[in-house]
C-alpha positions in Angstrom: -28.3 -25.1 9.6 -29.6 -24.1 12.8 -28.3 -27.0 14.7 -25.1 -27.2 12.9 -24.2 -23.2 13.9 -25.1 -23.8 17.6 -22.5 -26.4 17.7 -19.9 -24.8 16.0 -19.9 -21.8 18.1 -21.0 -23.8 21.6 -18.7 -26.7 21.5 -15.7 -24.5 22.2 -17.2 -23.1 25.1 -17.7 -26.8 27.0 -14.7 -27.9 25.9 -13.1 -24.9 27.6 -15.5 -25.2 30.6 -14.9 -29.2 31.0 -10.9 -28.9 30.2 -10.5 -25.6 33.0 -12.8 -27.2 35.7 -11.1 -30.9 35.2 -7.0 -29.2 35.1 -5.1 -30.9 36.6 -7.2 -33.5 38.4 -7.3 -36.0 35.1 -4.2 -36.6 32.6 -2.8 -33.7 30.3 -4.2 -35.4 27.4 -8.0 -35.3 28.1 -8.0 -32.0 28.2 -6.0 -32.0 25.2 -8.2 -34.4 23.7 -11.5 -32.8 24.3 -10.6 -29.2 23.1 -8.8 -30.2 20.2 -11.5 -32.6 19.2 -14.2 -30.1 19.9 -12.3 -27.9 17.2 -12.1 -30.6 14.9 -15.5 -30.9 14.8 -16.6 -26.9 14.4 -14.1 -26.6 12.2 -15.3 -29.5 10.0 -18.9 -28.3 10.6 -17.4 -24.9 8.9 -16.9 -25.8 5.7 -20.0 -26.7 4.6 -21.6 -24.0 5.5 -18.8 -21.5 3.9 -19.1 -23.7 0.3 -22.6 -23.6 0.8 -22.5 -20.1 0.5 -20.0 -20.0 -2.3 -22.2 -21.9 -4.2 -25.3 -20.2 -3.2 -27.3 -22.8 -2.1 -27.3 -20.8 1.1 -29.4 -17.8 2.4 -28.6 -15.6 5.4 -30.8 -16.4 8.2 -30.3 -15.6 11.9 -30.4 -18.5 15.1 -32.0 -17.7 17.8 -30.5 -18.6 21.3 -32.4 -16.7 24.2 -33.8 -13.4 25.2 -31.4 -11.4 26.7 -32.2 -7.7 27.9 -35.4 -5.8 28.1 -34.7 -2.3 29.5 -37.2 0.5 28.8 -36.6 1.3 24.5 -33.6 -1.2 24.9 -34.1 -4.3 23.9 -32.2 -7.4 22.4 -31.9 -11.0 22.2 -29.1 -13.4 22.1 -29.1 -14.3 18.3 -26.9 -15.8 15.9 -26.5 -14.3 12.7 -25.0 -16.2 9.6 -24.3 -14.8 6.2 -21.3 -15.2 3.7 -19.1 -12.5 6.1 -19.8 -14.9 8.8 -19.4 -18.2 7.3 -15.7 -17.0 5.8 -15.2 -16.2 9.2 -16.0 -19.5 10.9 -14.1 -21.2 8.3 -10.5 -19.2 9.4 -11.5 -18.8 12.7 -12.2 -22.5 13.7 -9.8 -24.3 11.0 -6.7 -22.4 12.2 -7.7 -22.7 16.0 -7.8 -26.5 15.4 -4.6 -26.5 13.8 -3.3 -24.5 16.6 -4.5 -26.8 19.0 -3.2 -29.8 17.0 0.0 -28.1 16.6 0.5 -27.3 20.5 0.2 -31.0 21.0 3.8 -30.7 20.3 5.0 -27.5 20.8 3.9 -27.3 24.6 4.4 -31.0 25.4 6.9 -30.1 28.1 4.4 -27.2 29.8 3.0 -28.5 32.9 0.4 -26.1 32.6 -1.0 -27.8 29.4 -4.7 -28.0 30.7 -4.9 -24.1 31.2 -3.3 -23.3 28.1 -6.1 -25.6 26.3 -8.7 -24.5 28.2 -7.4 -20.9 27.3 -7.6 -21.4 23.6 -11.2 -22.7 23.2 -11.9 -20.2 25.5 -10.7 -17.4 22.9 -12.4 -19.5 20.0 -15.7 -19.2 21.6 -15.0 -15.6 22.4 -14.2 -14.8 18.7 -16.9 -16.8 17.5 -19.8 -15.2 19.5 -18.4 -11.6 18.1 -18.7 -12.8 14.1 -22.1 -14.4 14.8 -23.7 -11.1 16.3 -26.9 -10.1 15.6 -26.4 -6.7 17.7 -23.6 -4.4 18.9 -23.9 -5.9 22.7 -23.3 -9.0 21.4 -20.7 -7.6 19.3 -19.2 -5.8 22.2 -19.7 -9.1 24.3 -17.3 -11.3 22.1 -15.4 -8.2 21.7 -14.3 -8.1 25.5 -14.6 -11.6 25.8 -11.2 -12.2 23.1 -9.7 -9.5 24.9 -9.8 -11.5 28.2 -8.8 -14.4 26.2 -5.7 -12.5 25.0 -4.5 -11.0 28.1 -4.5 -14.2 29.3 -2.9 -16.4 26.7 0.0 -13.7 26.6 1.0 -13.4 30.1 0.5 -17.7 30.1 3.5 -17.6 31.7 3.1 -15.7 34.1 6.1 -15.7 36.2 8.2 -14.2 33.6 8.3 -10.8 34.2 8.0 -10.0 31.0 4.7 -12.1 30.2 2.9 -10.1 32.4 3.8 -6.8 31.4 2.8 -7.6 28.0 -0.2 -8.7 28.8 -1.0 -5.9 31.2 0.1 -3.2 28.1 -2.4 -5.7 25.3 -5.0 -4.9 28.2 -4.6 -1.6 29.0 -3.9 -0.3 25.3 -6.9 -2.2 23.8 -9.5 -0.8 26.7 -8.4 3.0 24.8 -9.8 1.3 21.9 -12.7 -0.4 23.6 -14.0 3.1 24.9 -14.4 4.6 21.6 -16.2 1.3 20.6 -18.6 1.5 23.5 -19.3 5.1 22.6 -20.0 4.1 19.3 -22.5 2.0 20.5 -24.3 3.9 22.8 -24.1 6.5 20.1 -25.4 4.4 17.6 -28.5 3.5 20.1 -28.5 7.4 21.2 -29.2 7.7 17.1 -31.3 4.7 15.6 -32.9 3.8 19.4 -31.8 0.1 18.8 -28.4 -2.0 18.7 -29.9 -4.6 15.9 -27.1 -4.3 13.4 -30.0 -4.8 10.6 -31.7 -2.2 11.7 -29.4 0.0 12.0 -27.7 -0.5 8.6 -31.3 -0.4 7.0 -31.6 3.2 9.2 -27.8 4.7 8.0 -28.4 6.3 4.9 -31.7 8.2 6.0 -29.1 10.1 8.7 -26.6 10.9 5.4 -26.4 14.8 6.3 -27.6 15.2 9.5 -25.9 16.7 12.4 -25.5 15.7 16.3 -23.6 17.7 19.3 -20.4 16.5 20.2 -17.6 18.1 22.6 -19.7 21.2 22.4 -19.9 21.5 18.3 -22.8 20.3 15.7 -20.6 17.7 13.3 -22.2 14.7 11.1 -24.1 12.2 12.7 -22.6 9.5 11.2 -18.9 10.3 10.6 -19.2 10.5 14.4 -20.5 7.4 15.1 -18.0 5.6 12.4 -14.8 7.8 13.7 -15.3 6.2 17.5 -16.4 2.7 16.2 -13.2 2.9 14.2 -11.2 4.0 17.2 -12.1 0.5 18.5 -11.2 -1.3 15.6 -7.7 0.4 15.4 -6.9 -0.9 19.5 -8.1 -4.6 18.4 -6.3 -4.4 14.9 -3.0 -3.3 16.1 -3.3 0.2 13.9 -1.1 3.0 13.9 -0.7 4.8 17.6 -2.9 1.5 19.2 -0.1 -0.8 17.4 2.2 -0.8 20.3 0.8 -3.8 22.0 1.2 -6.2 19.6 5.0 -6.7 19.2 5.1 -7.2 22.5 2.3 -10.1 22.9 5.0 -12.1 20.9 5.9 -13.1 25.1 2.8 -15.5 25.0 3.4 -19.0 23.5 4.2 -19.4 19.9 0.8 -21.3 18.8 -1.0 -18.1 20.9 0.7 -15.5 18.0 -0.8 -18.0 15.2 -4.4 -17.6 16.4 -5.0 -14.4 18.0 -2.4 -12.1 16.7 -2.0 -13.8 13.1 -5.4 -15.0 11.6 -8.4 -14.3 14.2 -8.4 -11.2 17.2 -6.4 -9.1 15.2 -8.9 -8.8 12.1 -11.6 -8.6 14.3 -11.7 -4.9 14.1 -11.5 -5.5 9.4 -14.3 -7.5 10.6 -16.1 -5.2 12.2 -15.7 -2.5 9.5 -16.9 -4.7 7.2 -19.5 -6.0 9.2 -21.0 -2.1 9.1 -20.5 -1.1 5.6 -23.6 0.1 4.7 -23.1 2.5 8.0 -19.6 3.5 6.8 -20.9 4.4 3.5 -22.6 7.0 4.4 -19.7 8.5 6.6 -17.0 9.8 4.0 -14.8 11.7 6.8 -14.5 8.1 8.7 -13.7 6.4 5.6 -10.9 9.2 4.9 -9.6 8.3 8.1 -9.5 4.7 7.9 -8.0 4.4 4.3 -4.9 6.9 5.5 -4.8 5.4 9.0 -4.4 1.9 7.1 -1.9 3.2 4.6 0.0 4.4 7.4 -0.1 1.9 9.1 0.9 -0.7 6.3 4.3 1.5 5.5 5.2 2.0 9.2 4.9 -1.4 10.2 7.0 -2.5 7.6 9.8 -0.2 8.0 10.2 -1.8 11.2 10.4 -5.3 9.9 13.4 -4.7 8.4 15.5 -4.1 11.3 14.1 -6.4 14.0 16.2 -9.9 15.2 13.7 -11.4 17.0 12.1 -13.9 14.4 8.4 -13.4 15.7 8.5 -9.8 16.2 9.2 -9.6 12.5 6.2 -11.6 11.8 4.0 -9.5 14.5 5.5 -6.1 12.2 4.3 -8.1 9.2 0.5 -8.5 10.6 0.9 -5.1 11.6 1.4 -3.9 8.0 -1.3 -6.8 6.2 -3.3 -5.5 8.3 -2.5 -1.8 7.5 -3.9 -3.0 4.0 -7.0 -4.7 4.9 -7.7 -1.2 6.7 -7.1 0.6 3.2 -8.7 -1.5 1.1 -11.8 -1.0 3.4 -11.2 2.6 3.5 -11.2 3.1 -0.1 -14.8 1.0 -0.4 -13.6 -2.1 -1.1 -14.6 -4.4 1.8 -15.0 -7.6 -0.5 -11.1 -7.2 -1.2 -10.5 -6.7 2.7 -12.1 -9.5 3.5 -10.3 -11.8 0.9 -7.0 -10.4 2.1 -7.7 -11.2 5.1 -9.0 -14.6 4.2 -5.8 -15.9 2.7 -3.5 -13.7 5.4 -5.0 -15.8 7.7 -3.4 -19.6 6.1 -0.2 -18.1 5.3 0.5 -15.7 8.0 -0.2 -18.4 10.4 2.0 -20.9 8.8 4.6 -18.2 9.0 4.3 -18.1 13.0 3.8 -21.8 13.4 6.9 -22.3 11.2 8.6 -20.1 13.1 7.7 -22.0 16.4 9.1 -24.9 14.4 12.2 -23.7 14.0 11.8 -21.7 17.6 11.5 -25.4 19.2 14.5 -26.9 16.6 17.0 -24.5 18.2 15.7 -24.7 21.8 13.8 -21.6 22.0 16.4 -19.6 20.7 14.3 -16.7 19.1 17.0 -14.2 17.6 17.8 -14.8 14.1 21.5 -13.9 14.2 22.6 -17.1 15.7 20.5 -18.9 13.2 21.7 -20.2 9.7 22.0 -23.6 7.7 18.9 -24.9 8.7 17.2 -25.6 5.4 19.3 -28.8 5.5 18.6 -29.8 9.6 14.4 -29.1 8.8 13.6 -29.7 6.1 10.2 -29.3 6.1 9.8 -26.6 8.1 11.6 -24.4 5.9 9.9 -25.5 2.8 6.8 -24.3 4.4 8.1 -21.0 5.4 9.7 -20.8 2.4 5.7 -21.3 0.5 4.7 -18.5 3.4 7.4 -16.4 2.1 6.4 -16.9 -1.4 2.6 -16.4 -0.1 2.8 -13.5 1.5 5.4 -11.4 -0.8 2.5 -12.1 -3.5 4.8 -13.9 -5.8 2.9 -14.4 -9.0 2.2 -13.5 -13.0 -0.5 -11.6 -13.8 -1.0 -12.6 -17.3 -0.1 -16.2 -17.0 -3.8 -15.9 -14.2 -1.1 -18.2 -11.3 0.2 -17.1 -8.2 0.6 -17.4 -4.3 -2.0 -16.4 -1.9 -1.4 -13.0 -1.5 -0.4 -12.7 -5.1 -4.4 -12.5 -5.2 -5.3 -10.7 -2.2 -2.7 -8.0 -1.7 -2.1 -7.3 -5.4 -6.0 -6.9 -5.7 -5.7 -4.1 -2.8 -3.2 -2.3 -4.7 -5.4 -2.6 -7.5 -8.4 -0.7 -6.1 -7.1 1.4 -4.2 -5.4 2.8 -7.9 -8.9 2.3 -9.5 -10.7 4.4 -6.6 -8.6 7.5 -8.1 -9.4 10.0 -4.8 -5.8 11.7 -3.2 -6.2 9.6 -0.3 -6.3 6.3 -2.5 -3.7 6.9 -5.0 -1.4 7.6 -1.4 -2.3 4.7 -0.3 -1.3 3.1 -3.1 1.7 4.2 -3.0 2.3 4.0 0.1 1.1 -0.3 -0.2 3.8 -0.2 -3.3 6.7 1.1 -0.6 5.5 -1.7 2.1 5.3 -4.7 -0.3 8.9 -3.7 -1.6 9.9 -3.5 2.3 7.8 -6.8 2.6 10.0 -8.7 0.4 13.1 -7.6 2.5 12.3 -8.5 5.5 10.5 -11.6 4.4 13.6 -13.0 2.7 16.4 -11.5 5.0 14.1 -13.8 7.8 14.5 -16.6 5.2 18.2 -15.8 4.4 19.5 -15.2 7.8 16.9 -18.6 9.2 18.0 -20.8 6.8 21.2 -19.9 4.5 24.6 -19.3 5.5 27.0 -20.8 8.1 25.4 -22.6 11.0 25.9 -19.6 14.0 24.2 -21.8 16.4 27.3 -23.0 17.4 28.0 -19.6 18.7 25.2 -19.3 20.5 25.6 -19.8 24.4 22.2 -20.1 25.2 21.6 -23.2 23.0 24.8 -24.6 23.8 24.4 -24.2 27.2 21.0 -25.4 27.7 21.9 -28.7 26.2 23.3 -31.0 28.5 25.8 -33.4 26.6 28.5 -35.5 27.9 31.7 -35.5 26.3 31.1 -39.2 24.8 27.9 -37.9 23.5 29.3 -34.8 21.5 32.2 -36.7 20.3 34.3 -34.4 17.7 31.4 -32.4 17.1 32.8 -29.0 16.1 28.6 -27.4 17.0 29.1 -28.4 20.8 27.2 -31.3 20.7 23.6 -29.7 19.4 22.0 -30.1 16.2 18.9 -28.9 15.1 15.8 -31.3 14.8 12.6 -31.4 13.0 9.4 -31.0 14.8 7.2 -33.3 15.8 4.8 -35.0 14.2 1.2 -32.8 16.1 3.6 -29.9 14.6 4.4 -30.9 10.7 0.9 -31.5 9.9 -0.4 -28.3 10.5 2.4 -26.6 8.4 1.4 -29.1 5.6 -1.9 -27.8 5.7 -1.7 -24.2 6.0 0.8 -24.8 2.9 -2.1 -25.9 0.9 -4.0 -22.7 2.2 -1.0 -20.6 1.5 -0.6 -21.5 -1.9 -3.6 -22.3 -3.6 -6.1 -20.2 -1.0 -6.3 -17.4 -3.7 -6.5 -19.0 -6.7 -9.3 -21.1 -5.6 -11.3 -18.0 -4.0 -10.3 -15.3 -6.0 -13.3 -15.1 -8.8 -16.0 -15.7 -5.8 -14.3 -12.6 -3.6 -13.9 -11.0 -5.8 -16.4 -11.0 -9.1 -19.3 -12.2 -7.8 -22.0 -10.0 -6.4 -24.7 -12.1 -5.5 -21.9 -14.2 -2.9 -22.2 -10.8 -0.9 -25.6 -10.2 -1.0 -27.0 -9.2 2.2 -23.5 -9.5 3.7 -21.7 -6.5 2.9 -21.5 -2.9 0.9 -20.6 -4.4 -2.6 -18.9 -1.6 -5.3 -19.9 -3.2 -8.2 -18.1 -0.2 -10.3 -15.3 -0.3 -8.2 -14.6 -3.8 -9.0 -14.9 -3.2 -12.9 -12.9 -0.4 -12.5 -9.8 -2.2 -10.9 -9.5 -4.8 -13.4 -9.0 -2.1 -15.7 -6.5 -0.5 -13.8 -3.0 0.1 -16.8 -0.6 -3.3 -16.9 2.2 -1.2 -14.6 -0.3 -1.0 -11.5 -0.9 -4.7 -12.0 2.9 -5.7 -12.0 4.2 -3.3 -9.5 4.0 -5.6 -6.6 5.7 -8.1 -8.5 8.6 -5.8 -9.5 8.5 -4.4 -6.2 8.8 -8.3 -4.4 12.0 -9.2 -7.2 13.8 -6.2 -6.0 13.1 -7.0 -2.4 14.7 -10.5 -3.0 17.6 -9.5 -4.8 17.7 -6.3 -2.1 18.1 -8.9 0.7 20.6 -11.7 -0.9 22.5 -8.4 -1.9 22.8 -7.9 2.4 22.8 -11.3 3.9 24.4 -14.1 1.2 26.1 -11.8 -1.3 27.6 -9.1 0.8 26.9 -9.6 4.5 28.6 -6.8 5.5 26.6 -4.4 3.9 24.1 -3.8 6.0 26.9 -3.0 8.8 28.3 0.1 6.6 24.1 1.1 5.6 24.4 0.9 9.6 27.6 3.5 9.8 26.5 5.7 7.0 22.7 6.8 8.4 23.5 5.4 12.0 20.2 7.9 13.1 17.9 6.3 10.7 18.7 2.7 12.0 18.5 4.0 15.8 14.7 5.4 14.4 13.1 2.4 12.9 14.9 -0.2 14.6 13.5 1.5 18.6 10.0 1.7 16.3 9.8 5.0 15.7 10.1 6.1 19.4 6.7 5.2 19.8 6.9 3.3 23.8 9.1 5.7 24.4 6.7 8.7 23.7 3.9 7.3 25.7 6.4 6.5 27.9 6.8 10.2 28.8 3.3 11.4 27.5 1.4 8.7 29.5 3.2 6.3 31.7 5.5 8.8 33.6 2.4 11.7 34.2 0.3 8.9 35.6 2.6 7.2 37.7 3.5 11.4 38.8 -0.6 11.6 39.8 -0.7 8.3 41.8 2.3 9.4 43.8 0.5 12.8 44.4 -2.7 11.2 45.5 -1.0 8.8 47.6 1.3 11.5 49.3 -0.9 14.3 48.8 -4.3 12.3 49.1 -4.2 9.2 51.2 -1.1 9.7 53.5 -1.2 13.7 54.0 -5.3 14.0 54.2 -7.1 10.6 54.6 -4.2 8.8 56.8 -3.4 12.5 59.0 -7.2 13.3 59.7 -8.3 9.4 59.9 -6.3 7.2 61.4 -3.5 9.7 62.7 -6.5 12.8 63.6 -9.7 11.5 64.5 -9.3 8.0 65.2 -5.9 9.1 67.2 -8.4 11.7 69.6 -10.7 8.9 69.7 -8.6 6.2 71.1 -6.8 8.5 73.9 -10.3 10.0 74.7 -11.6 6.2 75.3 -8.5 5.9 77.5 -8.8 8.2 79.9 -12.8 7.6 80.1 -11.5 4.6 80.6 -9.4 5.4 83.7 -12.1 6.9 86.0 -14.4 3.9 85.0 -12.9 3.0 89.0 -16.2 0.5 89.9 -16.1 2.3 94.0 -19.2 3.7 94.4 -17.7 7.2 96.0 -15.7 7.5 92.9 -19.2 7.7 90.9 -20.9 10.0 93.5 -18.2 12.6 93.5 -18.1 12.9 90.1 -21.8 13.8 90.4 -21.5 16.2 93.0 -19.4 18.1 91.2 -20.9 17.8 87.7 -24.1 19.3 90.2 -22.2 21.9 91.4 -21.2 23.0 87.9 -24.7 23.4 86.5 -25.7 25.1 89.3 -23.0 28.0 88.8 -23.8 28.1 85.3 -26.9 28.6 86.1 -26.4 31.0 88.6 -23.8 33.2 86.4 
């Protein structure tokens, strides 16, 4: 296995390397070629390490690479570390980042930039792969930093749009707020357990249940601490509740750059990391408080949103948002086995949704907003029967006692489940709260699906397609659409949706027992509630089939607005117009740290550059000293004559003067 890991996390990395130094210098498609076929093979590498594991013919073992820092008590190599939490993550990381790249093929055929953008994603694969393979929180923190580069620079890709850049400035800036809680929680941690070997320190954790440390001046646990500011990390890289704001706005990057980071991979790295500590988190029940309402917060708020938004990805990037949210819970509540399955199948059908919505992006020439959308569940076919089994997927269509269902039929029902079975305040909220989302969930899911692909065809009034299609009048003909219609994808396009379909429907059905049931497939890996997990199956028939009564009135909630009686949500509008202006500006949230954050600092930089630089350092500098400097040197400069009597007089008198003072 050894040999097999190191290429599956390495191959990404020359790809990238031989695919950014080449650029444009050979043809578009070798560097197309190489990074895609680099994924390829991790990808198929993947798999059998991940059903190796499931079958447990596999044992946790760690690969080393180098050594990497010796520092006084500090010390650390460059390891790899695979277990069953690590092979599920190589198996969604690299099979949905080679799909990506397959499907990109397509989508950014007409980008003259295609190199980069290549380069850029294998870049981010490696990045996300060295962060689930480490053996210690550097390394951790190494990866960490590394998909955050990758990120700012897939979103502001296009970088001449304005807009690009500023969302890829506010992804940076917002996830470095996250990143210094992590980095505290790391040099905590090492403060505490004097290493940063995640073995040891989980092996260390529940000998420092109860014990106390100083912080801001007050004696508080030790290791609700050390959890609370590793958690603040994960909240900036999982898009949670007041560290959410960046991800609506990354939906400026390419489409296939929303499917891999901010669908399936960077975004779960912090669900990841939570799980990754379990045994640590254990032993912090404050943290854990915090992350299970933090999550359940997170899940409703997102999804409020959802249901108001026009753009078609920034209702899928709302939708992460809140699956996400539940992943958080589920943790929260002690349930990292169901976190991780939930994030498992969130990943196929979540990025089908975003890929399929790049489809149909691409069908109506990057039109994005959903109101001049409609009818085109005849013009692509296949896209929207793929959306249409992400739809189904992700509003967890499925019957209990019958044992069939969608992928998150499995996953998010199985959330609900255990956070009912935990019985604690905070849970039963949560579950609650997870019962509110999924019946917001269904909304939005199918008003996308209703207003995408029912109704009349509103293309036609859309000037922006109309007019970015040049036709001639023999071309258009009588055509009443002005001369556009909708087309299918390409081929490097379809056959990704075909097989996140397969993911998306069958993902948790296959999965479900081993997630789920079986104890010794964690072992080693993660905290395992073996009580919890009895306990949820026993939960009364009502908690099992809320999501599913929740996700039919949903539906019939959203053909109600947008096929039955489209003008209702226009007089919902009228009635409560305060509530729509609320969720649908996102709760006021940019706006807050707007004039919280934004506003106060730019205030300081213009009093240190007034203030600082132009009235102290610039007026005692350049315009004080300097300025006395440079007229003293010129008139030094003007008795420097060369005549000899010039030079003698000016002794003579500087005699005469010390003479007199001497004298006096």
């Amino acid at each position: 296995m050894q040999t097999q890991i190191l290429i599956i996390v390495f191959l990404p990395l020359i790809a990238s390397i031989v695919a950014g130094l080449v650029n444009k210098a050979a043809p578009s498609v070798f560097a197309k070629s190489i990074t895609t076929g680099a994924l390829l093979v991790s990808a198929a590498l993947s798999w059998p390490i991940f059903l190796a594991f499931l079958s447990g013919n596999a044992t946790a073992e760690v690969v080393p690479v180098l050594k990497w820092v010796q520092s006084g008590a500090m010390s650390f190599d460059w390891a790899l570390r695979v277990d069953t939490l690590t092979a599920i993550m190589l198996v969604v990381i690299n099979s949905v980042s080679a799909l990506v790249h397959v499907y990109s093929w397509g989508y950014m055929e007409e980008d003259p930039d295609q190199p980069r953008f290549f380069a850029y994603l294998s870049l981010f694969t490696f990045a996300m792969l060295m962060l689930v393979t480490a053996d210690n929180l550097v390394q951790m923190f190494f990866g960490w930093e590394g998909v955050g580069l990758a990120s700012y620079l897939l979103i502001g890709f296009w970088f001449k749009k304005p807009t690009a850049g500023a969302a890829a400035i506010k992804a940076f800036v917002v996830n470095r707020v996250g990143d210094l809680g992590f980095m505290l929680g790391i040099f905590g941690s090492f403060l505490v357990f004097q290493t940063t070997s995640i073995t040891e320190i989980l092996a260390a954790a529940p000998g420092m249940s109860g014990s106390t440390i100083g912080f801001l001046g007050m004696r508080l646990y030790t290791m609700d601490i050390l959890c609370i500011l590793l958690f603040v990390g994960a909240m900036g890289k999982s898009a949670q509740l007041f560290l959410h704001t960046w991800l609506p706005d990354a939906m400026e990057g390419p489409t296939p750059v929303s499917a891999l980071i901010h669908a399936a991979t960077m975004v779960t790295a912090g669900v990841f990391m939570l799980c990754r500590l379990s045994p640590m988190f254990e032993t912090a029940p404050t943290a854990l408080m915090i992350v299970t309402v933090v999550g359940a917060a997170t899940c409703f708020f997102a999804a409020t949103i959802g249901t108001t938004q026009w753009d078609i990805k920034r209702v899928i990037a709302y939708s992460t948002c809140s699956q996400l949210g539940y992943m958080f819970f589920a943790a929260g509540v002690g349930a990292y086995n169901v976190a991780m399955f939930h994030l498992f199948t969130h990943a196929f059908f979540k990025a089908l949704l975003f890929l399929g919505a790049g489809s149909v992006i691409h069908a109506m020439h990057h039109e994005q907003d959903m109101r001049y959308y409609g009818g085109l569940r005849k013009q692509i076919p296949l896209t929207f029967y793929a959306m249409l089994a992400g739809t189904l997927a992700i509003t967890g269509l499925g019957v209990y006692h019958l044992g069939i269902g969608f992928a998150g039929f499995w996953s998010k029902d199985a959330v609900l489940e255990v956070a009912f079975a935990r019985g604690t305040e905070i849970s039963v909220m949560s579950f609650w709260l997870g019962v509110v989302a999924a019946l917001l969930t269904s909304f939005y899911s199918w008003r996308l699906m209703f207003l995408t692909f029912w109704g009349k065809p509103r293309w036609i009034e859309s000037e922006h397609i109309q007019h970015s299609v040049h036709k001639t009048p023999a071309e258009a003909g009588d055509d009443t659409t002005g001369g556009y219609h909708p087309h299918e994808s390409p081929i490097p396009m379809l056959i990704p949706l075909v097989l996140l379909t397969v993911g998306a429907v069958a993902a948790g059905q296959v999965f479900a027992p081993s997630f789920l049931d079986d104890a010794a497939f964690w072992a080693g890996s993660i905290f395992y509630n073996e009580n919890l997990m009895h306990a949820m199956h026993a939960v009364p028939y009502w908690v099992k089939y809320s999501a599913l009564v929740v996700m039919v009135l949903g539906f019939a909630g959203a053909y109600m607005a947008y096929i039955a009686k489209p003008e209702l949500p226009a007089k919902f509008v009228a009635t409560v117009p305060w509530l729509h202006r609320f969720v649908y500006n996102k709760w006021y949230f940019d706006e807050l740290y707007d004039r919280i954050f934004v506003k106060p600092a730019f205030w300081f930089g213009r009093q240190f550059w007034k203030l600082g630089d132009v009235g102290t350092i610039d007026r005692f500098g350049p315009n004080g000293i300097a300025w006395v400097v440079e007229r003293s040197s010129g008139a030094a400069k003007a008795i420097q004559s060369g005549y000899l009597y010039t030079y003698a007089l000016i002794m003579l008198l500087g005699l005469i003067a010390a003479i007199t003072w001497v004298l006096l």
